[in-house]
C-alpha positions as CSV (number, residue, x, y, z in Angstrom):
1,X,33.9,12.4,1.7
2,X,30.1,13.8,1.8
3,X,27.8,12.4,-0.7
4,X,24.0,12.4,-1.0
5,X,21.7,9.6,-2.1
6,X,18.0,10.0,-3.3
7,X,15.3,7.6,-2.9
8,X,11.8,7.1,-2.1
9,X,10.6,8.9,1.0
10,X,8.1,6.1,2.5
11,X,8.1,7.0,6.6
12,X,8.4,11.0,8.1
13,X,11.2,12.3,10.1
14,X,15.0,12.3,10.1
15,X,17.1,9.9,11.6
16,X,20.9,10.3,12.3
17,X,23.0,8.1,13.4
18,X,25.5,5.3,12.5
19,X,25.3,2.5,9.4
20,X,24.5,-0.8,10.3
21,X,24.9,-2.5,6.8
22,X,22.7,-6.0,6.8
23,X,24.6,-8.4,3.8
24,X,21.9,-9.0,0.6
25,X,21.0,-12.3,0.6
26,X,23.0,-14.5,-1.5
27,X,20.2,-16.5,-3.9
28,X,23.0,-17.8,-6.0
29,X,22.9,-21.9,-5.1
30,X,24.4,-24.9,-7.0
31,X,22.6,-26.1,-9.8
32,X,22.7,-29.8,-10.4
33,X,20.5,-32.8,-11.5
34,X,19.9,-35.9,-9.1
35,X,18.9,-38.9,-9.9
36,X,15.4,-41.0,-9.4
37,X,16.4,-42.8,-6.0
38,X,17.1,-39.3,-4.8
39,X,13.8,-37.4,-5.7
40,X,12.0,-38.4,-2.5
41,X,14.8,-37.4,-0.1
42,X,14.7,-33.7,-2.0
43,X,11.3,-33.1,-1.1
44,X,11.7,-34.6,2.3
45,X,15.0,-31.8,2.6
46,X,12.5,-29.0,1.4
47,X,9.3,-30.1,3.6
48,X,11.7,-30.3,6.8
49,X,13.2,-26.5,5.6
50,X,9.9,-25.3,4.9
51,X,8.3,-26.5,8.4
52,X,11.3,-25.1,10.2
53,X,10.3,-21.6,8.4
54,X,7.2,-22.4,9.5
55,X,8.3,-22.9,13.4
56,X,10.7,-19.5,13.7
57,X,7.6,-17.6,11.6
58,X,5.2,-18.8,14.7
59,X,7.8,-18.2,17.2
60,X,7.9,-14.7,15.9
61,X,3.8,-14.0,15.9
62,X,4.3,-15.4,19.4
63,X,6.6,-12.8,20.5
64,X,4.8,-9.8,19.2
65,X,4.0,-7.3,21.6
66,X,0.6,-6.4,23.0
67,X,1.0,-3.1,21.4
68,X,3.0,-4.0,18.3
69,X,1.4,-2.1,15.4
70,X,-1.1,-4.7,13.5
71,X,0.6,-4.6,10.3
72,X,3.4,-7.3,12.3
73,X,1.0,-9.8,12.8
74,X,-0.6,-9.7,9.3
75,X,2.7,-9.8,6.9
76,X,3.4,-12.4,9.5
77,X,0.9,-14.5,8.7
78,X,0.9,-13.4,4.9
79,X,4.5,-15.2,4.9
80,X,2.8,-18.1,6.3
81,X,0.1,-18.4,3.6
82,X,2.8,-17.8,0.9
83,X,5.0,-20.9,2.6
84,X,1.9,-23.0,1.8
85,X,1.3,-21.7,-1.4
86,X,0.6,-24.2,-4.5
87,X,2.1,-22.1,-6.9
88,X,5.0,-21.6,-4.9
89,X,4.8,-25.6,-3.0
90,X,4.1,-27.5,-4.9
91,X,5.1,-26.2,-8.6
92,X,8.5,-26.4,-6.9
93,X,8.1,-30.0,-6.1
94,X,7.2,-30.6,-9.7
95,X,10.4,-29.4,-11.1
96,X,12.6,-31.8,-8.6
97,X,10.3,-34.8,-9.8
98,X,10.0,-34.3,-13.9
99,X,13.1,-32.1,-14.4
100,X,15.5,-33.8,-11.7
101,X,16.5,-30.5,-10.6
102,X,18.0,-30.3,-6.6
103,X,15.4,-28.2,-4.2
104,X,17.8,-25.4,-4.1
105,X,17.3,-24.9,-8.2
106,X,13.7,-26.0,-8.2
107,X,13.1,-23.3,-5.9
108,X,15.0,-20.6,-7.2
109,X,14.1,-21.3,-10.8
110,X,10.2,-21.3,-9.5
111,X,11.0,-17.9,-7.9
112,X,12.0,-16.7,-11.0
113,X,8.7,-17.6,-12.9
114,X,6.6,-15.9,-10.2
115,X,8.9,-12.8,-10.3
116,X,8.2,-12.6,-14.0
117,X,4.4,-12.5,-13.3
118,X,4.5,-9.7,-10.7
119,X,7.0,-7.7,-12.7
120,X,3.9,-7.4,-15.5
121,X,1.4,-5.9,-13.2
122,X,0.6,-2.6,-13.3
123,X,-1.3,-1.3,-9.7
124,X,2.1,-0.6,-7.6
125,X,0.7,-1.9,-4.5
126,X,0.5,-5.7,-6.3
127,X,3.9,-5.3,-8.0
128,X,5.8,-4.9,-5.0
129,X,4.0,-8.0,-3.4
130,X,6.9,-10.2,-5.2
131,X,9.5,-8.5,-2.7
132,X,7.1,-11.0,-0.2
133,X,7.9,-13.9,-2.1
134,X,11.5,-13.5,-2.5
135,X,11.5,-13.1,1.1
136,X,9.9,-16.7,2.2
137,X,11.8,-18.1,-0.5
138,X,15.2,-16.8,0.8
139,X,14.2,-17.7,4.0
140,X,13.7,-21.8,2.9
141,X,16.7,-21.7,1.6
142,X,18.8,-20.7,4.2
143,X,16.9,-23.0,6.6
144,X,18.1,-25.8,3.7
145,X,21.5,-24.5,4.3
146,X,21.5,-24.8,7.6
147,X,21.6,-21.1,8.3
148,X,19.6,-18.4,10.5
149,X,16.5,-17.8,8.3
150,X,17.1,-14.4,9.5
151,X,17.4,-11.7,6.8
152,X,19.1,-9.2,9.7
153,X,20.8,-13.0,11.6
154,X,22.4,-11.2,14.7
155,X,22.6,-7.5,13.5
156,X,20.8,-6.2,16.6
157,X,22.7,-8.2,19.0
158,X,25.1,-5.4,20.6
159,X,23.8,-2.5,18.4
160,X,24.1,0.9,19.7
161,X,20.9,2.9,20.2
162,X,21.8,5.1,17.2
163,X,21.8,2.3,14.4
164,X,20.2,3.0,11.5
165,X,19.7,0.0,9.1
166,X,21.1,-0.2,5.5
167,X,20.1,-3.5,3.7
168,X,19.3,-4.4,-0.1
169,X,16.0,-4.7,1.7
170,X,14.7,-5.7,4.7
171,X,11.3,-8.6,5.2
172,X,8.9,-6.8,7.8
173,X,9.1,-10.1,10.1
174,X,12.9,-9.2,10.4
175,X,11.8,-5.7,11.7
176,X,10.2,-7.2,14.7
177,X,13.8,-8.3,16.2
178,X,14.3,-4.6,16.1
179,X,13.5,-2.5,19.0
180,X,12.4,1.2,18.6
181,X,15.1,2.3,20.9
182,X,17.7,-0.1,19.4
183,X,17.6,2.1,15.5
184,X,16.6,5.2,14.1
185,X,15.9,4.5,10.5
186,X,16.8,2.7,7.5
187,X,17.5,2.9,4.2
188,X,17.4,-0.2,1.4
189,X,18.2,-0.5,-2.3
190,X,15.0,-1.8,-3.0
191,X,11.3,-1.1,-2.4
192,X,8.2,1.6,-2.9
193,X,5.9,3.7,-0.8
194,X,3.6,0.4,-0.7
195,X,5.8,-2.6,0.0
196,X,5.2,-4.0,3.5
197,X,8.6,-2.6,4.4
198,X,7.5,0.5,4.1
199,X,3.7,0.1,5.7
200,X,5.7,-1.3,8.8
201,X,8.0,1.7,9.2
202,X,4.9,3.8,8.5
203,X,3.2,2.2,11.7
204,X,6.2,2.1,13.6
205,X,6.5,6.0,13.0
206,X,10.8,5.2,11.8
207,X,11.9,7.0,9.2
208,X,13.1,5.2,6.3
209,X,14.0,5.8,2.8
210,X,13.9,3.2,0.2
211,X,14.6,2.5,-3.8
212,X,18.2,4.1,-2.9
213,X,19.8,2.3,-5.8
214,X,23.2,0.9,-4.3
215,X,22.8,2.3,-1.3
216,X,24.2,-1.0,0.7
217,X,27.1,-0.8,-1.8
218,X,27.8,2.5,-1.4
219,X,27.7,3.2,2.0
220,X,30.0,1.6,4.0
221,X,30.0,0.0,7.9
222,X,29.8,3.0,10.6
223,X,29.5,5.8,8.3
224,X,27.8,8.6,9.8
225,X,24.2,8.9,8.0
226,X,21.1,10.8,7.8
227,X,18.2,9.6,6.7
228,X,15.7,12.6,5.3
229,X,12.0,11.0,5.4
230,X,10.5,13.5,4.6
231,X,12.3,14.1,1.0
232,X,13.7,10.5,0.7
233,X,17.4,12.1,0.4
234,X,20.3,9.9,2.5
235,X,23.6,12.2,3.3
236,X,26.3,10.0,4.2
237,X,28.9,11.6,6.7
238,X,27.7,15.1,6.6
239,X,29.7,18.2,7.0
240,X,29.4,19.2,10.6
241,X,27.2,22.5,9.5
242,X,24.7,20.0,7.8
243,X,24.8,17.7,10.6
244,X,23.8,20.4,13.2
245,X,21.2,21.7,10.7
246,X,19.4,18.5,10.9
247,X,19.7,18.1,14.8
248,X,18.1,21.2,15.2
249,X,15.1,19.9,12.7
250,X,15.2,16.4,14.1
251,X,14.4,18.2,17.6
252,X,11.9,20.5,16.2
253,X,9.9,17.2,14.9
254,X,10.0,15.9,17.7
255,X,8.1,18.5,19.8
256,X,5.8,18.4,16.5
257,X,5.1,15.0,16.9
258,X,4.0,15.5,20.8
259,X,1.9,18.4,20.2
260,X,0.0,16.7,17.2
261,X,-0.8,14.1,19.7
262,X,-3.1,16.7,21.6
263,X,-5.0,17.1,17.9
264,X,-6.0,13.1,18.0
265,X,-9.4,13.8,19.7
266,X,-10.7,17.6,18.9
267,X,-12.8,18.1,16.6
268,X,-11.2,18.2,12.7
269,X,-12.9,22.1,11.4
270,X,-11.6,25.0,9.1
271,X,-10.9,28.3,11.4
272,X,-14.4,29.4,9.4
273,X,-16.2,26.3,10.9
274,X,-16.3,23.5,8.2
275,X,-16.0,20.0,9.5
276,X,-14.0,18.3,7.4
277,X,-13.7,14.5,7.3
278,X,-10.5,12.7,7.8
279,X,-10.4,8.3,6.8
280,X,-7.9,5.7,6.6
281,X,-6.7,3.7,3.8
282,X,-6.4,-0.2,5.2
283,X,-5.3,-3.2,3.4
284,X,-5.6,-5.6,5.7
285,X,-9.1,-6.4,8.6
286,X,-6.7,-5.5,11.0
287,X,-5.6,-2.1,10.2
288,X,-9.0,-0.9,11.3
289,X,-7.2,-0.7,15.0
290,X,-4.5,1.2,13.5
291,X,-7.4,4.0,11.9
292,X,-8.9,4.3,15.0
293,X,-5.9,5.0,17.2
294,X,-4.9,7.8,14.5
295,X,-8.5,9.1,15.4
296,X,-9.9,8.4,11.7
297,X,-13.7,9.1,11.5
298,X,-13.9,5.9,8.9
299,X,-12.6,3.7,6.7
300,X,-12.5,6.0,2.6
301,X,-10.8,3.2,1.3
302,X,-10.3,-0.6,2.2
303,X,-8.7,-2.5,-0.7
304,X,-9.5,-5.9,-1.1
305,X,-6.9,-6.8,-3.6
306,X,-4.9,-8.9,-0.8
307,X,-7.1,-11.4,0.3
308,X,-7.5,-12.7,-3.3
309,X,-3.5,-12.3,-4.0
310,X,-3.2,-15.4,-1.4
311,X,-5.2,-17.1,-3.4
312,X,-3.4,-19.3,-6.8
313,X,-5.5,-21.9,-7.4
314,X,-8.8,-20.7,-6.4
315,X,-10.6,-17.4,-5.5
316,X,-11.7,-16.9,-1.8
317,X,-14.9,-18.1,-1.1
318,X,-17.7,-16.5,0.6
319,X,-17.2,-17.1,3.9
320,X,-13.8,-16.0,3.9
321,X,-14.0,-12.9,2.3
322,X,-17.7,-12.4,4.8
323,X,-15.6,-13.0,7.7
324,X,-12.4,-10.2,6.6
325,X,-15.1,-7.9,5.8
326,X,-17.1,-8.4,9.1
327,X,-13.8,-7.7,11.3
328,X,-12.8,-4.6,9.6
329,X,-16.4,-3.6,10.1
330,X,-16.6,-4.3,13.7
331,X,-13.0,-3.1,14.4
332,X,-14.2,0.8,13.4
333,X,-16.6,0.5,16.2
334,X,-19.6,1.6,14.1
335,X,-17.7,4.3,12.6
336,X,-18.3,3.7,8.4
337,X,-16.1,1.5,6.1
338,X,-15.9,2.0,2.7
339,X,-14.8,-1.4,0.8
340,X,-13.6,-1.2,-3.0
341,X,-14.0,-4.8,-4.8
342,X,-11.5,-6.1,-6.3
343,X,-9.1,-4.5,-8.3
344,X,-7.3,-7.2,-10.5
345,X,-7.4,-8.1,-13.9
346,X,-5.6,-8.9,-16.9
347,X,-2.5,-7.9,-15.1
348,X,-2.2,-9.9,-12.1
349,X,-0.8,-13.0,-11.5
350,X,-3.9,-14.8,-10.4
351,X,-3.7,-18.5,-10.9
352,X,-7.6,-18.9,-11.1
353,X,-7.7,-16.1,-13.8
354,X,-5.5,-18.7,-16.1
355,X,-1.9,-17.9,-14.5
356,X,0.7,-20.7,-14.2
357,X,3.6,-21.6,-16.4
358,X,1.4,-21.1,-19.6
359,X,-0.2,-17.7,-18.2
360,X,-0.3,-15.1,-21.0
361,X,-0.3,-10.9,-19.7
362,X,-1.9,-8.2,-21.8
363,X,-0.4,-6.3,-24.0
364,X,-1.1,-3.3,-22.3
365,X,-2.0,-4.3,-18.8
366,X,-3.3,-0.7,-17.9
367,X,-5.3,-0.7,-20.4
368,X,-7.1,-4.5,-20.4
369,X,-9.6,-6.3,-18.8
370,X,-9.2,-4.8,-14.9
371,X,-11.0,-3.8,-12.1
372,X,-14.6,-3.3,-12.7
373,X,-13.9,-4.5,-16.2
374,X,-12.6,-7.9,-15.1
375,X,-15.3,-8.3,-12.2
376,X,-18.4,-7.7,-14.9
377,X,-16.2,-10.5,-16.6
378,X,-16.7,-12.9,-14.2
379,X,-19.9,-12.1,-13.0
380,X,-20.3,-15.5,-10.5
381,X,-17.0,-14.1,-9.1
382,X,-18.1,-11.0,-8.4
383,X,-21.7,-11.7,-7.0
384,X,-19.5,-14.0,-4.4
385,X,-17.7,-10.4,-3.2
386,X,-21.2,-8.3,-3.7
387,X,-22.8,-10.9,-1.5
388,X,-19.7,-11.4,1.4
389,X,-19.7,-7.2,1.5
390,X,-23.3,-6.5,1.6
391,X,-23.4,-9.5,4.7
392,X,-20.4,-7.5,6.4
393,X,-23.2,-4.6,6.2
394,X,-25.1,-6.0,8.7
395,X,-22.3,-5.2,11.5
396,X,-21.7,-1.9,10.9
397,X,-21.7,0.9,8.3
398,X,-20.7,-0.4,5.1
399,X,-20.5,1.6,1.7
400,X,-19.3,-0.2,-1.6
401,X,-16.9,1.4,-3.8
402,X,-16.6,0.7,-7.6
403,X,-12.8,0.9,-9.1
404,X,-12.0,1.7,-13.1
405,X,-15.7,2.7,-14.1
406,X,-15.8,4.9,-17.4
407,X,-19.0,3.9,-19.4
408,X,-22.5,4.3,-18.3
409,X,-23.3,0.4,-18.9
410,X,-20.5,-0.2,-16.9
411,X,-22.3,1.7,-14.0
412,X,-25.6,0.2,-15.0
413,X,-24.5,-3.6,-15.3
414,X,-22.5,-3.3,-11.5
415,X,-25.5,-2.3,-10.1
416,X,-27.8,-4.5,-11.5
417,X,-25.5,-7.0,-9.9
418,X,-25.8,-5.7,-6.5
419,X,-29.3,-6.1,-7.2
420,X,-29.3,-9.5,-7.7
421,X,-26.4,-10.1,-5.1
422,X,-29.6,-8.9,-2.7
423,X,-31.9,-11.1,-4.1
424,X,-29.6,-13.7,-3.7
425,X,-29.3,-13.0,0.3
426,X,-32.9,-12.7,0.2
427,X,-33.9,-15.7,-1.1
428,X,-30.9,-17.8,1.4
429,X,-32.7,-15.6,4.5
430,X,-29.1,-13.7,4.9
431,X,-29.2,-10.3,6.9
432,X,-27.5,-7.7,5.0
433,X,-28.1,-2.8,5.2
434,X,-30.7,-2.5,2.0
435,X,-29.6,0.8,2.0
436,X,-26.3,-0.1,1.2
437,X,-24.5,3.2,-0.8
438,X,-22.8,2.5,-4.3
439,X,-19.9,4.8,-4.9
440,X,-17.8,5.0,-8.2
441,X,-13.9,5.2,-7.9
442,X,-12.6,9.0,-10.4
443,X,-9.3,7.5,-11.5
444,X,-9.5,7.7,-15.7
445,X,-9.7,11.0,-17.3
446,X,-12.6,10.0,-19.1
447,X,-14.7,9.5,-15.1
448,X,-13.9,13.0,-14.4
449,X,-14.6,14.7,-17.8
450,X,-18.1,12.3,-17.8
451,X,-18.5,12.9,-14.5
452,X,-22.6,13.8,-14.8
453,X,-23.1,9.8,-15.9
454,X,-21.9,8.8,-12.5
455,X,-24.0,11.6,-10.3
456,X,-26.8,10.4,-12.0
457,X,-26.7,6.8,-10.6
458,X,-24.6,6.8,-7.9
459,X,-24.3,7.7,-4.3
460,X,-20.9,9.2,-3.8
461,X,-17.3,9.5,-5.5
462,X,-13.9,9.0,-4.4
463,X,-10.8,10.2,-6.2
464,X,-7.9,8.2,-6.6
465,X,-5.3,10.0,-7.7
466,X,-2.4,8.1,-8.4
467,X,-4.0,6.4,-11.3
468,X,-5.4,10.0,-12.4
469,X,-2.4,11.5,-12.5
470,X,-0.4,8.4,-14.2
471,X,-3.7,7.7,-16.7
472,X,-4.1,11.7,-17.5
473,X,-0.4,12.2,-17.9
474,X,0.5,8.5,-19.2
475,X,3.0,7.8,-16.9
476,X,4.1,4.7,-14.9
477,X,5.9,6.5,-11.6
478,X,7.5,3.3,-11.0
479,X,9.4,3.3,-14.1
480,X,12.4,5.3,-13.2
481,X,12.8,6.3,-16.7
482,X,9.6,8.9,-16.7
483,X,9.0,8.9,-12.8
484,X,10.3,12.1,-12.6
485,X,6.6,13.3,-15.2
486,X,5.0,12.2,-12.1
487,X,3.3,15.5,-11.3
488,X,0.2,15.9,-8.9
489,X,0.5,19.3,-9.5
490,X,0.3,19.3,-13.7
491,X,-2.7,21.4,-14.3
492,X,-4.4,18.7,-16.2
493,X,-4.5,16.7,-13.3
494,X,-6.0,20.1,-11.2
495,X,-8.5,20.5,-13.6
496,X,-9.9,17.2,-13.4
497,X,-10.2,16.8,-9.9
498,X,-11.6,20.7,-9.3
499,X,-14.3,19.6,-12.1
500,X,-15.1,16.3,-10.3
501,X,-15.7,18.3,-7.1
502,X,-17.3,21.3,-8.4
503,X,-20.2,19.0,-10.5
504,X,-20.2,16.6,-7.2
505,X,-21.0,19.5,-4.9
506,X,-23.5,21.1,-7.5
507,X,-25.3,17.7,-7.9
508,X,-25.1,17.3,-3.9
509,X,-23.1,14.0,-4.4
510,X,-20.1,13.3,-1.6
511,X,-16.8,13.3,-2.9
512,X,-13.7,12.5,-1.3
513,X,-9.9,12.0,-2.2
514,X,-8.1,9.0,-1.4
515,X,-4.9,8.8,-3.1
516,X,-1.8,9.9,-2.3
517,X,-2.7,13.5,-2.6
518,X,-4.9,13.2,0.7
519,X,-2.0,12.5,2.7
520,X,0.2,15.2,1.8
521,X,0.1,17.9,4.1
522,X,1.4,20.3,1.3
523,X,-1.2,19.9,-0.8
524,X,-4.2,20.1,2.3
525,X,-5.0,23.5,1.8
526,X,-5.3,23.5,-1.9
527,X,-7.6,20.7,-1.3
528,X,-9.6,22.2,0.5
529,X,-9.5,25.6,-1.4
530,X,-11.1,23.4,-4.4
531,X,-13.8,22.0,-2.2
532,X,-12.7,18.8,-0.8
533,X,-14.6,17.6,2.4
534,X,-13.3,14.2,3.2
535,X,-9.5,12.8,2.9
536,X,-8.2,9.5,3.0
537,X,-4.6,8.5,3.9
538,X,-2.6,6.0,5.6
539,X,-3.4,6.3,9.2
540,X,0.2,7.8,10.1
541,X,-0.7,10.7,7.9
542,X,-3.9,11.5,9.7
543,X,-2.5,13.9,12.1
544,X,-0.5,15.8,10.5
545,X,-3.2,16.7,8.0
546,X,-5.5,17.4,10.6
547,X,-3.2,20.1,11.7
548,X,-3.6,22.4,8.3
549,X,-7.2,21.7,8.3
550,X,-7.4,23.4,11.6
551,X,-5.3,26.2,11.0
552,X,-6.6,26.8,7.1
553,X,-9.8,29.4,6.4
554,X,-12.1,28.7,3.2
555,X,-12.6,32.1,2.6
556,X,-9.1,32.8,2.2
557,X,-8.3,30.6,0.3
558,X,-10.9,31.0,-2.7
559,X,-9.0,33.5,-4.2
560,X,-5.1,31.9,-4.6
561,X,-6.5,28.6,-5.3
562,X,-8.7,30.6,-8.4
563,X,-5.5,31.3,-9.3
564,X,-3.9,27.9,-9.2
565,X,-6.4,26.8,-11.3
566,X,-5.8,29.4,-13.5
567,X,-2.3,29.3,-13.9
568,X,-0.6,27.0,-16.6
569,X,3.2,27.9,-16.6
570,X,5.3,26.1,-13.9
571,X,6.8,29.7,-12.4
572,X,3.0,30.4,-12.4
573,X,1.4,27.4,-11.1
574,X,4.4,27.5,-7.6
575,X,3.8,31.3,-7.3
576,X,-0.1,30.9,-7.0
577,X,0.6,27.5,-4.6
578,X,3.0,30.0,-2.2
579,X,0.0,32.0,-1.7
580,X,-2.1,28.9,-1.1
581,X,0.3,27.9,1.5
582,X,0.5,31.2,3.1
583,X,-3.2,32.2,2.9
């Protein structure tokens, strides 16, 4: 019987072919207390498990193919670090030697604690690092068992080239045993548009669909399945009509996705002759490689958060944050990198911020001490990131980008900061641009409505919408009880970013957009009707874009966008955005 699933689109294009269902890993493990003479040989069973994790996670960075997409490498290695992690290490050891608990139980019950943490935090991208933890951790304790540490084990072994994937959810390693001729897709029960999952599959170009609640439950071995993308929908043994509908699209893509390649190199204009800029959003040094291969003219957004979210019992120093800075720098060739400090708080689980067994979250993490809020908190911790970003400048162009400002001292005190974070270069004879630009992040209603504070004193915004549209419409899109609010297209949310760039362009400030609204092709053209110059999007994103910036004309598009903006009914608001689209 045909049924239909819906999930979270996180990877473009359609996939057909047969389920391959991967078994959830079992973390259910006995539960028992040992006695005193048996404490050391319990840590002695976990270090050899954990070093045997340790061996297969090498073995695997080994492997990895001179052309394998740089995100492999990194959540390689990011598995590594959390496999050495204190807070993970050796808070696990502690339970074996005061509570007597076996390894299996310390571990698990050490999970738990973490998971709690991670479940608090607000920013989506930080949340869904626990699905990381769980990961390494089910890893150890299969190599404690005895068994494969391999979430997939032997599931590519034999496939057929038309496999596509259904798991409870999948650890990026895993996806390197996977060959992009063996499987077409997959789908898991759990995950969001930024787990690593889904930045893998991005890079790889497979489509894949995740958050399908049940999906591994539901579906069963061999069904026939197609995996939608593009709307996140999974249709499990389609009706043959359906099936040869999406054959025919699936082939269509296809020749899309060859002829966009011919777009990587020309120039990105309007038909009427306005260059437009198109960036990449990176997370990690390496992704720079990524950007430029997707012919990104820059870096509009490199978030920082990771490199401190390795970090539980102390905050990167200096040098290490200098040198992750300096390679994304150097890796864009010259081409300009914005970097956004860091954008943690109240909400995150950082250890050095007073986490641990005893760590206390805000009532309201959204709303706490975050972001810029939390950095002018900790103003020795901060002048440490000024100082490692502002040293990066001197490889490349380098622009600094300010998250969560809403109050003109907030503006005032940052920059008097970066002013001493200069000094303090000066005075150790370090080379750093002085010409370094200071941009502030438009993510709070009350940025865009204030927006004159921040043209005064600053030298160029960037929109992120995600956190406009959930702060302007108060709604969390990951709880799936209001997710479906989550409208980029609420004319709120319109009017705040067509005031942002209207004063920005008045006051001869540059402005550009780097949330999730960048990247989506559908909404290019009303972009662009509004005044937007510069995007910023995942690199896989970049082309596709490009496309309805070439084929789009300013002119004619002033008048349906006026009436976009105009419009406040939903009948009104998609009739006007059907002219957009066809102007």
């Amino acid at each position: 019987m045909s049924f239909t699933l819906h999930g979270i689109p996180v990877s473009r294009g359609i996939a057909i072919g047969r389920a391959y269902l991967i078994a959830p890993a079992a973390l259910d493990v006995d539960h028992y207390l040992i006695g005193p003479a048996q404490i050391e040989g319990e840590i002695e069973r976990f270090r050899t498990a954990q070093q045997r994790v340790h061996t297969e996670l090498d073995a695997l960075r080994a492997d990895l193919a001179a052309d394998a997409p740089s995100e492999m490498g990194a959540f390689i290695n990011v598995h590594s670090m959390i496999l050495n992690d204190a807070m993970l290490v050796q808070e696990t050891i502690d339970l074996v030697r005061t509570r007597r608990y076996n390894i299996e139980w310390a571990l698990t019950e050490q999970l738990e604690r973490l998971s709690r943490h991670f479940d608090d935090i607000e920013d989506e991208y930080l949340r869904e690092r626990k699905a990381d933890i769980e990961q390494v951790v089910e890893r150890v304790l299969k190599a404690l068992a005895g068994a494969s540490t391999s979430t997939l084990g032997d599931a590519v072994h034999g496939a057929c080239n038309e496999m596509i994937v259904v798991a409870h959810d999948i650890a990026p390693a895993d996806m390197l045993q996977f060959k992009t001729q063996t499987f077409q897709g997959f789908v898991t029960d759990l995950g969001g548009r930024t787990s690593h999952t889904a930045i893998v599959a991005r890079s790889l170009g497979i489509p894949a669909t995740v958050g399908v609640q049940h999906a591994s439950a539901l579906i069963r071995q061999d069904d026939l399945i197609i995996v939608d993308g593009d709307h996140g929908i999974v249709i499990v043994d389609p009706a043959p009509i359906v099936l040869e509908e999406y054959s025919y699209r699936q082939s269509e893509k296809a020749l899309e996705q060859r002829k966009l390649q011919r777009l990587k190199f020309s120039p990105t204009q309007t038909l009427c002759g306005t260059k437009i800029e198109l960036c990449a959003n990176i997370e990690l040094p390496d992704d720079a490689h990524a950007a430029l291969e997707a012919g990104a003219t820059g870096v509009g957004l490199f978030r920082t958060e990771f490199l401190f979210m390795n970090h539980k019992q102390h905050l990167p120093q200096e040098e290490e944050q200098f040198d992750a800075y300096r390679r994304a720098v150097e890796g864009m060739n010259g081409l300009p990198v914005t970097i956004r400090t860091i954008d943690v708080g109240a909400d995150k689980p950082l250890d050095s911020m007073g986490g641990g067994d005893g760590y206390e979250t805000a009532a309201n993490p959204a709303l706490g001490l975050r972001a810029i809020r939390w950095s002018l908190s900790e103003p020795q911790m901060f002048l440490t990131q000024l100082r490692a970003i502002l040293r990066a400048s001197a490889f490349g162009q380098v622009k600094i980008l300010i998250p969560m400002l809403a109050h003109a001292q907030e503006i005032d005190q940052t920059l008097d900061l970066i002013r001493e974070a200069k000094r303090q270069l000066d005075d150790a004879g370090l080379v750093y641009d002085p010409n370094v630009r200071v941009g502030a992040m438009i993510e709070i209603p009350a940025a865009a409505i204030a927006v004159p504070l921040f043209l005064k004193r600053l030298d160029f915004l960037s929109i992120g919408t995600n956190d406009l549209i959930q702060y302007t419409l108060a709604i969390d899109r990951a709880d799936n009880a209001v997710a479906h609010l989550y409208d980029p297209l609420h004319p709120a949310v319109l009017h705040l970013i067509a005031l942002t760039l209207r004063e920005a362009k008045r006051a001869g400030v540059p402005v550009s957009v780097c949330g999730e609204m960048a990247g989506d092709p559908t909404l290019t053209r009303l972009l662009l009707g509004m005044g937007l110059t510069e995007f910023s999007m995942h690199p896989s994103q970049l082309l596709v874009v490009k496309q309805e910036v070439l084929r789009s004309n300013l002119k004619t598009l002033e008048k349906p966008v006026a009436d976009v903006l105009a419009s406040f009914e939903p009948e009104e608001v998609q009739a006007a955005l059907r002219r957009v689209a066809a102007a």
